[in-house]
C-alpha positions in Angstrom: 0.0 0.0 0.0 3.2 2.1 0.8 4.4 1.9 -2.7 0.9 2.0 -4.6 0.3 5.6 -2.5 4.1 6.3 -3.4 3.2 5.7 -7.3 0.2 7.3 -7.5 1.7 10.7 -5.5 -0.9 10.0 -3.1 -0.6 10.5 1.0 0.0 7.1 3.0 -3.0 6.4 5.5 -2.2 7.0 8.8 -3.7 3.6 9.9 -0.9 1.9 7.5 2.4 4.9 9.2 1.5 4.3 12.2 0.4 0.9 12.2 1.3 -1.3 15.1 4.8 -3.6 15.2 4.1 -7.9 15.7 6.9 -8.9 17.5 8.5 -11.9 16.4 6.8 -14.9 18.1 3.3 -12.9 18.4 2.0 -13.7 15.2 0.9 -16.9 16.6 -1.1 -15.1 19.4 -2.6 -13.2 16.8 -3.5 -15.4 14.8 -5.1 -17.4 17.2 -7.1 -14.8 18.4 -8.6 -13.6 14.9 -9.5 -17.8 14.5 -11.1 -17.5 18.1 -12.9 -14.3 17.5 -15.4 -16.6 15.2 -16.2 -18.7 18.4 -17.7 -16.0 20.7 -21.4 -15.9 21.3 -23.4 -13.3 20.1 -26.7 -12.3 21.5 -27.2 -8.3 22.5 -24.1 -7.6 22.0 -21.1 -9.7 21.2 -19.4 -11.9 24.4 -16.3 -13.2 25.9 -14.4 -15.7 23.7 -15.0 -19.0 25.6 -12.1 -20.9 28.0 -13.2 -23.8 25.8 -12.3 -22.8 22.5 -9.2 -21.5 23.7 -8.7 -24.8 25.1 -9.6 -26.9 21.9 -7.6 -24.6 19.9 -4.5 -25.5 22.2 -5.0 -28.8 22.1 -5.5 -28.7 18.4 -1.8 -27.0 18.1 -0.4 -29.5 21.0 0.3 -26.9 23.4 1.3 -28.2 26.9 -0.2 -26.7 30.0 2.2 -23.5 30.1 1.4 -22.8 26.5 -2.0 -22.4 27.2 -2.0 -20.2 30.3 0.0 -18.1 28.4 -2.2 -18.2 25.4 -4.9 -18.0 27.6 -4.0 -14.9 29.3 -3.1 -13.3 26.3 -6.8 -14.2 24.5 -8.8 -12.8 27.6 -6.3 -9.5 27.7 -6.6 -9.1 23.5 -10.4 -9.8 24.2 -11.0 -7.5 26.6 -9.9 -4.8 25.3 -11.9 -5.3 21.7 -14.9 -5.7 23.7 -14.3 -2.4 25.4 -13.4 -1.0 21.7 -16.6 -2.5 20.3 -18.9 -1.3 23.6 -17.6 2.1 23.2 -17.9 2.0 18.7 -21.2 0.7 19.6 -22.5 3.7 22.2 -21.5 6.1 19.7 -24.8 4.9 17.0 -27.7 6.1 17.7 -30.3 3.9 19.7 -33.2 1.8 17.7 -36.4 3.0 18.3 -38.8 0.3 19.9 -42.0 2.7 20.2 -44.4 1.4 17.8 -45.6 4.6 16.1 -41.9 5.6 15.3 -41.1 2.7 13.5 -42.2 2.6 9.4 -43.1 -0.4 7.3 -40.8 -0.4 4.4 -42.6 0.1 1.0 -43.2 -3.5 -1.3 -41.0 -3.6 -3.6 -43.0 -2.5 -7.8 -42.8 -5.5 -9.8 -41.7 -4.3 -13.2 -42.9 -6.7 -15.9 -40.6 -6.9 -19.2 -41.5 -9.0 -20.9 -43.3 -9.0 -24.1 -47.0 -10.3 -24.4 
């Protein structure tokens, strides 16, 4: 993306400058959690990834029991702090009306025929 903005004389994002640095060793981390992100519930609002997928997910990669108390803590902290990320993104939109009289049926959609009789 550097070198397309570069060509194209444009400015590079400030997501992409300033982006964060993976430490060698962390991509495994973070890759795990992306995989385990899938595996939360959802109901309201989105939830805690479970101990259990963690768990299956260690076992899957043949972690021993240090592995996944360190992969463990590292999920919950990563988690916690998208959930506070999302919670706060999310109290920002504005609220859905559940009063009856404020809330509109959406049109039908016209059925355009086009075909020749």
């Amino acid at each position: 993306m550097i070198e397309q903005a570069k060509k194209n004389r444009r400015p590079v994002p400030d997501k992409i400058m300033n982006a964060p640095v993976l430490f060698p060793g962390l991509a495994f981390y973070y890759a795990a959690f992306m995989t385990l992100s899938s595996c939360r519930p959802v109901g309201m609002a989105e939830g805690r990834i479970p101990w259990t997928v963690v768990k299956d997910y260690a076992l899957h990669y043949g972690l021993d029991d240090e592995e996944f108390d360190i992969l463990w803590e590292l999920i919950t902290r990563v988690d916690a702090a998208y959930l506070a990320w999302q919670n706060k993104r999310s109290s920002k939109k504005e609220p859905v009306s559940t009063r009856s009289e404020e809330v509109v049926a959406p049109k039908a959609p016209r059925i355009i025929h086009t075909a020749k009789r």
